[in-house]
C-alpha positions in Angstrom: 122.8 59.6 81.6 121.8 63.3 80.5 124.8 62.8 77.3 123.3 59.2 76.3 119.2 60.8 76.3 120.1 63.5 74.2 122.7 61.8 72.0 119.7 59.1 71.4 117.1 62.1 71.0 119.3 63.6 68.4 120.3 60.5 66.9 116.8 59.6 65.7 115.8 63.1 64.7 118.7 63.3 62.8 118.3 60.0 61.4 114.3 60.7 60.6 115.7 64.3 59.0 117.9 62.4 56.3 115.6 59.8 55.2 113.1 62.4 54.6 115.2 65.6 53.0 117.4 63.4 51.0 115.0 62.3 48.9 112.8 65.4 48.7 116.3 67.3 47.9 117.4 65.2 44.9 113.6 65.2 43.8 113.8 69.2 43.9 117.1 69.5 42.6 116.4 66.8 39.6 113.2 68.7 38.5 114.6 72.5 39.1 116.2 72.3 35.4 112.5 70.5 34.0 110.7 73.3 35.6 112.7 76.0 34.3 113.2 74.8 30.9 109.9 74.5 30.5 109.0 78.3 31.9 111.6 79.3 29.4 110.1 78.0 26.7 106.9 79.5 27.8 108.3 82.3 27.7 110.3 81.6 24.3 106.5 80.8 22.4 104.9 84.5 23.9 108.6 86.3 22.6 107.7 84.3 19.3 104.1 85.5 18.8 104.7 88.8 19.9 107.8 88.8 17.0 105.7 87.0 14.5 104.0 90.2 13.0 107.3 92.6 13.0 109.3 89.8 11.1 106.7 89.0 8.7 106.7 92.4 7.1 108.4 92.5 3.4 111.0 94.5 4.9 111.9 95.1 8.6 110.9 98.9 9.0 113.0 100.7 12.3 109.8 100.5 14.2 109.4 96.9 14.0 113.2 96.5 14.9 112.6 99.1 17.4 109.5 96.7 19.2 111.3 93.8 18.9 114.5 95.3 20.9 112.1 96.6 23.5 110.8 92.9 23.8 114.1 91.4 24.3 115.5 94.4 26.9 112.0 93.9 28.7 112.5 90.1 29.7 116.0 90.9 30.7 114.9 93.6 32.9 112.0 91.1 34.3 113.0 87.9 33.9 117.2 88.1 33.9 117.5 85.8 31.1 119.4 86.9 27.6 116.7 86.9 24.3 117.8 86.7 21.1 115.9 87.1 18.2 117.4 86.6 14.7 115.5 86.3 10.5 115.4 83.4 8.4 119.4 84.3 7.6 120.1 83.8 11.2 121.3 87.6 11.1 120.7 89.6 14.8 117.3 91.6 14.8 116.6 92.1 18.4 119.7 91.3 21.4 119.1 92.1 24.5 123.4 91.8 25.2 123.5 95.5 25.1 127.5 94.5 23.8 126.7 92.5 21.3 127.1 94.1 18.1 124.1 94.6 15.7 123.6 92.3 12.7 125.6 89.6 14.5 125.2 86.5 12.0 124.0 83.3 14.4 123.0 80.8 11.1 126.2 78.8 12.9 124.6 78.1 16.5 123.3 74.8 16.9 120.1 75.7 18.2 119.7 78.4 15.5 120.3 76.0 12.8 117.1 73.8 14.3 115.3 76.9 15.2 115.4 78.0 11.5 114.7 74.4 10.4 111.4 74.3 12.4 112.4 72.4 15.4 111.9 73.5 19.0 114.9 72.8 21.2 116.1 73.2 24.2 119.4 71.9 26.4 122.8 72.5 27.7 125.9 73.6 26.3 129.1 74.8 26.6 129.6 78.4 25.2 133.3 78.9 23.8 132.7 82.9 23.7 131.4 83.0 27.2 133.4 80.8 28.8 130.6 79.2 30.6 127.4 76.5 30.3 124.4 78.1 29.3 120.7 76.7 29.7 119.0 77.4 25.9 115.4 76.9 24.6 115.1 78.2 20.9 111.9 78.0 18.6 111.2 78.9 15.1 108.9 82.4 14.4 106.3 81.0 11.7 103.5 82.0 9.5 101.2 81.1 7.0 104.1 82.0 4.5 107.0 80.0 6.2 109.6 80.4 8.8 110.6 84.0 9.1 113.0 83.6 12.1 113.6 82.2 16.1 113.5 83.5 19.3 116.1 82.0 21.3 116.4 82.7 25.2 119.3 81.4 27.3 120.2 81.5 31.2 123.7 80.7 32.7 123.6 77.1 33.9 124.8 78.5 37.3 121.5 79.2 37.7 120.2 76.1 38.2 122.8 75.3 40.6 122.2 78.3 42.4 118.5 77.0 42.6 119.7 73.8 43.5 122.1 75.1 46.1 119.0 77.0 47.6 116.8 74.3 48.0 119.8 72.2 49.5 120.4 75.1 51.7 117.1 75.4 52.7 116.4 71.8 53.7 119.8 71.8 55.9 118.4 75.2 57.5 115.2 73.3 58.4 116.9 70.4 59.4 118.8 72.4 62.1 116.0 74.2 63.2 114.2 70.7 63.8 116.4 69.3 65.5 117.3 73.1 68.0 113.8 72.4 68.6 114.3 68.7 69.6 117.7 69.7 71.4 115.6 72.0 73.9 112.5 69.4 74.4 115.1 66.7 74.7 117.4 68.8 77.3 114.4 69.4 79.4 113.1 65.9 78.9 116.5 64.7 80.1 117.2 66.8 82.8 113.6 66.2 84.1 114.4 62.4 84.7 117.9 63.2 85.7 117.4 65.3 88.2 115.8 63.0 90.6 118.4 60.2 89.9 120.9 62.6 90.6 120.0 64.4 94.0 119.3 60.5 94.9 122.8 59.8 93.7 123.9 62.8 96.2 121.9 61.2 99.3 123.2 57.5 98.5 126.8 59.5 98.3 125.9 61.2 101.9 124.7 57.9 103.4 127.3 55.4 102.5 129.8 58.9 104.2 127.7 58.3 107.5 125.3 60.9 107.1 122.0 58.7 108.2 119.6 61.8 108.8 119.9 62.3 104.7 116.7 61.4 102.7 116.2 62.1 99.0 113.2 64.5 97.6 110.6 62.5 96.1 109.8 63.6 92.4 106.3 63.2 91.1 107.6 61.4 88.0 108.4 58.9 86.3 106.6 56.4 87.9 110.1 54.4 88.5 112.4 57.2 89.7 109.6 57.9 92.6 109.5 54.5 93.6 113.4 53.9 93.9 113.4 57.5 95.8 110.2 56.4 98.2 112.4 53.2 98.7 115.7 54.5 99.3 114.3 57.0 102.3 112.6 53.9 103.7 115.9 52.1 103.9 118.0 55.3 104.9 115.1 55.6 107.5 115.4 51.8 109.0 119.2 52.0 108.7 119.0 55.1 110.6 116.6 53.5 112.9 118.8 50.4 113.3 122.3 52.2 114.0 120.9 54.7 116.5 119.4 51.3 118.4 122.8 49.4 118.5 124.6 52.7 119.4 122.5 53.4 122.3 122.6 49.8 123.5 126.7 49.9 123.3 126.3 53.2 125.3 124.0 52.1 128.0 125.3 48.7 128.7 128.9 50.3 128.5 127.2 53.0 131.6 125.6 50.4 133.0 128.6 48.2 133.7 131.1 50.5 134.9 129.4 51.1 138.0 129.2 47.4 139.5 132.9 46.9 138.2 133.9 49.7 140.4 132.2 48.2 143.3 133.5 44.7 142.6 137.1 45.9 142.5 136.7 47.7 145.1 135.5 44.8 147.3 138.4 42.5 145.6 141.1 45.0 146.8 139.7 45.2 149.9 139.7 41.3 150.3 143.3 41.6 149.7 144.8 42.2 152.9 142.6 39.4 154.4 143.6 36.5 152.6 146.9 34.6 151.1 148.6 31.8 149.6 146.0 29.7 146.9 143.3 32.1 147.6 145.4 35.1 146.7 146.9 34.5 143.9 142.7 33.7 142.6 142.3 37.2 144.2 144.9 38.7 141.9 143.7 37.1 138.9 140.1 38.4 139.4 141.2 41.9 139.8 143.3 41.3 136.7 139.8 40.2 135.0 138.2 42.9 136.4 140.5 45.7 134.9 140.6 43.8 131.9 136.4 43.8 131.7 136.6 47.5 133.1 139.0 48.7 130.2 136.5 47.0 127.9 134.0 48.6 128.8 135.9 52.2 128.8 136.6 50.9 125.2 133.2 50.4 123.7 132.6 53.7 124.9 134.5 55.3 123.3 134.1 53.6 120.1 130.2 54.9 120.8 131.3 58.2 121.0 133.4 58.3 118.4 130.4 56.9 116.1 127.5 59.4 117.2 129.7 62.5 117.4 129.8 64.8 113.9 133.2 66.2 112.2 134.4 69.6 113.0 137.3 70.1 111.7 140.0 73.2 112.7 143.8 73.2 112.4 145.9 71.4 114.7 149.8 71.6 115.5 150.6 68.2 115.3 154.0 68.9 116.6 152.3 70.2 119.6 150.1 67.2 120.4 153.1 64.8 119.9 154.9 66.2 122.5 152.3 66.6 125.1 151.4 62.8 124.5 155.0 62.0 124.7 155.4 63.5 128.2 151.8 61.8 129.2 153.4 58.5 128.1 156.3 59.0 129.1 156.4 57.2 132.5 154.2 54.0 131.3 157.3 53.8 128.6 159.9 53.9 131.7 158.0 51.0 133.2 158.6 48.9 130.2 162.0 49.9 129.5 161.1 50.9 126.3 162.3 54.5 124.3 159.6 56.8 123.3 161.2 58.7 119.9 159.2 61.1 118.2 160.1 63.4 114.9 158.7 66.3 113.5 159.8 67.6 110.0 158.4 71.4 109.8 155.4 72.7 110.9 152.6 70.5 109.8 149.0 71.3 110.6 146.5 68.9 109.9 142.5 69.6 110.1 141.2 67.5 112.6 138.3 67.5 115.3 139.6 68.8 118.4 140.7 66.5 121.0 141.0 63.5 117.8 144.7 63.6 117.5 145.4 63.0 121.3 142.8 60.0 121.1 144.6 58.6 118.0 148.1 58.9 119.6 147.2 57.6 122.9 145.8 54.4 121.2 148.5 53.7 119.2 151.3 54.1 121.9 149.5 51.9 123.7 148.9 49.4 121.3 152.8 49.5 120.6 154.1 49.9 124.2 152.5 46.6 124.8 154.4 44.4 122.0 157.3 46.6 122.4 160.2 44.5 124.0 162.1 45.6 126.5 165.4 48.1 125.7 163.7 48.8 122.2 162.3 52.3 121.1 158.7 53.5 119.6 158.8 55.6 117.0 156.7 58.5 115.9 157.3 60.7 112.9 155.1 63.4 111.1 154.8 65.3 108.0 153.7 67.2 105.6 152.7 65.3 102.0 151.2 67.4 99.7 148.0 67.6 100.7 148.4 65.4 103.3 150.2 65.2 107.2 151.5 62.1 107.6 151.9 59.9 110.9 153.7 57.1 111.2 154.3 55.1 114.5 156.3 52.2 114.3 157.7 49.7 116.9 159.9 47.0 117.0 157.9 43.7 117.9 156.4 40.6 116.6 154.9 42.5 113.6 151.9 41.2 111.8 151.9 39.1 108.2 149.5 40.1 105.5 147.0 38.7 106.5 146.7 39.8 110.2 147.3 43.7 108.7 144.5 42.9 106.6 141.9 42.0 109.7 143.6 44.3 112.4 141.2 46.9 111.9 138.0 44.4 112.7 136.4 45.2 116.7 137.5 42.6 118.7 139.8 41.0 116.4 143.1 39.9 118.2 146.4 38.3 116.4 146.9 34.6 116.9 149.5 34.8 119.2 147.0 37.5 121.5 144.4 34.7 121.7 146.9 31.7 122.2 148.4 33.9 125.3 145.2 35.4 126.6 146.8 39.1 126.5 146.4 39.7 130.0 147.4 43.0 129.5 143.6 43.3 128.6 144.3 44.0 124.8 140.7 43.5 123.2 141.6 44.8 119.9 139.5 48.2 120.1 141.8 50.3 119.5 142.5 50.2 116.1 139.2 50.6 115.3 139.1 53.3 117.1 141.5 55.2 115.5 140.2 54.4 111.7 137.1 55.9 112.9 138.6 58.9 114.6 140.8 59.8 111.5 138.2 58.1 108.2 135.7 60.6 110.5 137.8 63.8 109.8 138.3 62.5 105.9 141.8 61.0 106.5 142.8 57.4 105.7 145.3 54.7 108.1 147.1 51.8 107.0 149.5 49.1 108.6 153.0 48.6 106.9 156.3 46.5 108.6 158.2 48.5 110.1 162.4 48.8 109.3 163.1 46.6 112.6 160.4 44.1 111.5 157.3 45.1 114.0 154.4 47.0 112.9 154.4 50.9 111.6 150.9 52.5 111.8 150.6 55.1 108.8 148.0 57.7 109.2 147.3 60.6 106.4 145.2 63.5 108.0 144.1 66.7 105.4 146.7 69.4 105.6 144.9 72.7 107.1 145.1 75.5 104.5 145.2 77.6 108.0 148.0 77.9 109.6 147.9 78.5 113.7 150.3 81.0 115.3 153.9 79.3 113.7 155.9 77.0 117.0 159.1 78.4 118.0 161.5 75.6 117.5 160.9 71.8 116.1 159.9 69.0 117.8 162.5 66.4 118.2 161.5 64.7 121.5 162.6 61.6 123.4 161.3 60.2 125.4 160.8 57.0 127.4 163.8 55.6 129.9 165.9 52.6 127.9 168.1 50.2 130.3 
């Protein structure tokens, strides 16, 4: 926005600049030749009356030749120009060309030839001895008793262009000041309404990445800017307000249930030894209900914490935490008669929260221990990817299509076949969510691919640690897991 207020600031000024010097520069430049023909013949008539006297005399004495040569050496030395003054023949009396010889005949000059006829004139023309185009005004010297001579002064029409070039030069020099001037007004102009929009594009940036505390400063102008900052705090504010609310209501209700669950399992299991046939088998499927609610609830908890604590990020052997989750596993995996395979290229160390990498694993061996069939294996693997450490876990059941991938990261959401069996493994579809918040927390990204056996293969990129913790003495290539 800064770019487009100058460019538009500059634009105009630019554009008001030409339609005013443009004009005014081919004005000056078309009278600069008027003006200094008409100075020279100024200056021509004075030379002329001065002359008049010395050339009227019977016969030019040395003194009179002498005071008209000081005439012509004196307006070269003021003036610059070259003065000629010749007698009726046309025959040199007075040259201020200091190598031009003496009693240089000039009857065959144009302007000579009108001179000596009586007309004053005055022009441009090309001089074959000079090589160049010379500016000329020439008059007659006259008395009472006739013509007696002209006075003929002549400039180098470079002059005029130099004159021209000046003014050209001048007007372009102005021009640039103007618009240096208008550059500076304009950057502090601009920067004076961009400043606001952008630390209010840095808060929106901060709020859509979680950070809900974040308010803009309010500037005291323009009028608009302070109303968009006044209402973007006021939404941050009742966002804020709203979030913290439905977090602390998942939190309490979550607290608030876990203690009559306890007590009504308890009092299930101890019903359990009291009664049989119909009535048990309703006994065991309330205590089934009951873990089911109970790992609910241990679920929405955790989402809560996951949401209301911050990212502190330190490096983390994820080789390490693979294997200690492996072994913790390890014997739920031998129940199912599934593998547990994990594989560890290098030494990758990803920068994670503390204690985030265990949660991530945990949920996703036990999202894929439960669709994993019996006698089949779950794969992990990790590496390093540029800037990334990638984890994949992959296992081989029903899979998802597109469609399902696309939703499996909603709370609650379950596949269709989940729903049509009931899952009473008590599967309520938190756990993916968890991990998307636990790893987009920590500024990493996951995704759900097929797998090569047709299930589902979890993909999750965490930021490599530029840090490297004390270096692991051997790879990890654990399995684990009992197969039958």
């Amino acid at each position: 926005m800064k770019r487009r207020l100058l460019f538009s600031y500059l634009t105009i000024t630019a554009f008001v600049l030409l339609v005013l010097e443009i004009p005014l520069g081919v004005s000056y430049a078309n009278s600069v030749e008027r003006r200094l023909t008409s100075d020279l013949q100024h200056d021509a008539f004075a030379l002329a009356i001065q002359s008049q006297e010395s050339l009227d005399a019977p016969t030019l004495a040395a003194p009179h030749e002498t005071q008209l040569q000081g005439l012509a050496d004196g307006y070269r030395r003021t003036a610059g120009g070259r003065v000629l003054i010749v007698d009726a023949a046309g025959t040199t009396v007075a040259d201020s060309d200091p190598t031009s010889p003496p009693g240089r005949d000039f009857a065959t000059r144009p302007e000579i030839q009108r001179a000596l006829a009586g007309a004053e004139v005055s022009g441009t023309r090309s001089s074959r001895t000079l090589g160049t185009k010379l500016l000329y005004v020439a008059l007659p010297i006259g008395s009472a008793t006739g013509i007696q001579g002209a006075v003929r002064i002549t400039f180098p029409a470079s002059v005029v262009d130099d004159r021209i070039r000046h003014i050209w030069l001048l007007l372009a020099a102005t021009g640039g000041v103007v618009l240096g001037i208008v550059f500076l007004v304009s950057l502090l102009l601009a920067q004076s309404m961009t400043r606001p929009l952008g630390e209010l594009q840095q808060a929106a940036v901060e709020l859509g990445a979680g950070e809900l505390s974040v308010r803009a400063a309010v500037p005291k102008g323009p009028a608009e800017v302070t109303v968009l900052a006044s209402s973007f705090n006021a939404t941050a504010a009742r966002l804020e307000q709203l979030v913290d609310a439905q977090r602390a209501f998942i939190a309490d209700a979550s607290h608030q249930l876990r203690t009559p669950l306890a007590a009504l399992r308890l009092r299930l299991e101890n019903l359990e030894a009291e009664v049989d046939g119909p009535v048990a088998e309703d006994l065991d499927g309330a205590l089934t209900e009951v873990s089911r609610l109970s790992r609910l609830v241990d679920g929405l908890l955790v989402l809560a914490r996951t949401e209301q604590s911050g990212s502190a990020p330190s490096p983390i052997a994820v080789g390490a935490v693979l294997d200690g989750r492996c072994d913790a596993w390890d014997a739920f995996a031998a129940e199912k008669h599934v593998r547990i395979e994990a594989v560890v290229r290098g030494d990758p160390v990803a920068s994670v929260t503390p204690g985030r990498l265990e949660q991530v694993v945990d949920n996703l061996l036990n999202n894929a221990l439960e669709v994993a069939p019996a006698s089949s294996a779950v794969r992990l693997s990790a590496a390093e990817r540029g800037k990334w450490v990638e984890l994949r876990v992959s296992d081989e059941g029903p899979g998802m299509s597109d469609d399902e991938r696309a939703r499996a990261f909603d709370r609650f959401w379950q596949s269709a076949p989940a729903r049509r069996d009931g899952r009473p493994s008590g599967h309520f579809g938190l756990g993916l969510s968890i991990v998307r918040e636990l790893v987009v927390g920590d500024g990493g990204d996951v995704a759900l691919e097929p797998s090569a056996s047709g299930g589902l293969e979890v993909v999750v990129h965490m930021r490599r640690s530029p840090d490297r913790p004390a270096p692991r003495s051997h790879q990890l290539t654990a399995v684990s897991g009992a197969s039958t």
